[in-house]
C-alpha positions in Angstrom: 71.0 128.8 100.1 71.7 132.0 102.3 68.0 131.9 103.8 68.5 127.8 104.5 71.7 128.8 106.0 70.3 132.1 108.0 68.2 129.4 109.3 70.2 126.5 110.1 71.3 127.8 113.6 68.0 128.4 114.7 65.5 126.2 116.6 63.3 126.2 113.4 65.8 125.9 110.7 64.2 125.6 106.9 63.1 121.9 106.8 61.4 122.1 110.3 59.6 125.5 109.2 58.6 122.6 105.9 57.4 120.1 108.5 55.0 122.8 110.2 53.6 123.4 107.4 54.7 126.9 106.1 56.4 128.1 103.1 58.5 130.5 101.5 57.6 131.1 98.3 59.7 134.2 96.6 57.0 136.8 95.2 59.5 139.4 94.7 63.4 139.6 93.4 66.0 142.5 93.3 69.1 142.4 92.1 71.6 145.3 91.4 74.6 144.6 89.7 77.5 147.0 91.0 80.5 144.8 89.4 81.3 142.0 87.5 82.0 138.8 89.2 84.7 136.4 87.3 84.6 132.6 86.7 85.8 131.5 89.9 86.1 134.5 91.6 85.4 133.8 96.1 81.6 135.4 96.6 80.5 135.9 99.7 77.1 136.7 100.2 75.9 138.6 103.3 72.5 138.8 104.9 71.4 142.6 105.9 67.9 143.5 107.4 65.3 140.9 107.9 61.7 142.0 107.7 58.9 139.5 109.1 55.6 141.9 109.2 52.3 140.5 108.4 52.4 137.8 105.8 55.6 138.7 104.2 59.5 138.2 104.7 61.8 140.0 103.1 65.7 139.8 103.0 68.6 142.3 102.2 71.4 140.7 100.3 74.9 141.8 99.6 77.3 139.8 97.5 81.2 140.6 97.9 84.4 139.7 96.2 87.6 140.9 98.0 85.6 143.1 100.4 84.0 145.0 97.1 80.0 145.3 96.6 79.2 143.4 93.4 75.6 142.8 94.1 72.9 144.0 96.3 69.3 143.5 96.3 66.6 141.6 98.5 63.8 138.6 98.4 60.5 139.2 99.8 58.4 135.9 100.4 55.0 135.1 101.9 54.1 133.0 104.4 52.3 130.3 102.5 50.8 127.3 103.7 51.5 123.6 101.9 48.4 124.2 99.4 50.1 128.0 98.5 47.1 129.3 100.6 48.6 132.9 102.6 48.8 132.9 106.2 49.9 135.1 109.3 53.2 133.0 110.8 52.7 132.1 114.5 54.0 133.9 117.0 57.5 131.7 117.3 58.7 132.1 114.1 57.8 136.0 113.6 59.8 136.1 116.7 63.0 134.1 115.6 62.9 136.7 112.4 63.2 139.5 114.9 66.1 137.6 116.2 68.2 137.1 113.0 67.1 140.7 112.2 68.7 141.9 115.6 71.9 139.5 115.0 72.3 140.9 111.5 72.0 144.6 112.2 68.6 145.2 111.6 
């Protein structure tokens, strides 16, 4: 949900990125748990640094709860096409992940 949403403002959110033709598949989760989250405890999850370089993406994650760090970690994806087959992303999109990355302190 937080990459769809990272996404969402741009002028290739998610489902368009679909319609071109290139995909996200994760290739690489992790996940450290700093605190324990309760049953219906208000998480907010943050987006840090945003890496596009070559055929891979990854994402920086934090998760909060009352301004405290309970989680931290990242995704890294590649650039896939519909058949799963790796490519380098044109130009455009390498360029709007350089923009989220400069909007979200990277």
């Amino acid at each position: 949900m937080a990459r769809t949403e990272l996404m969402r403002p741009t002028e290739l959110p998610y489902p368009a990125l679909v319609g071109r033709g290139i995909h996200l598949p994760v290739i690489e989760a992790l996940v450290r748990y700093r605190r324990p989250a309760r049953y219906d405890d208000l998480l907010i999850v943050r987006i840090g640094r945003i890496h596009a370089g070559g055929v891979r993406l990854r994402i920086d994650y934090r998760i909060e709860c009352d301004a405290a760090l309970i989680v931290d970690g990242h995704t890294e994806h590649a650039f896939t096409d519909a058949a799963g087959k790796v490519i380098r992303p044109p130009r455009d999109v390498r360029e709007i992940f350089a923009r989220l990355n400069a909007a979200h302190g990277g």
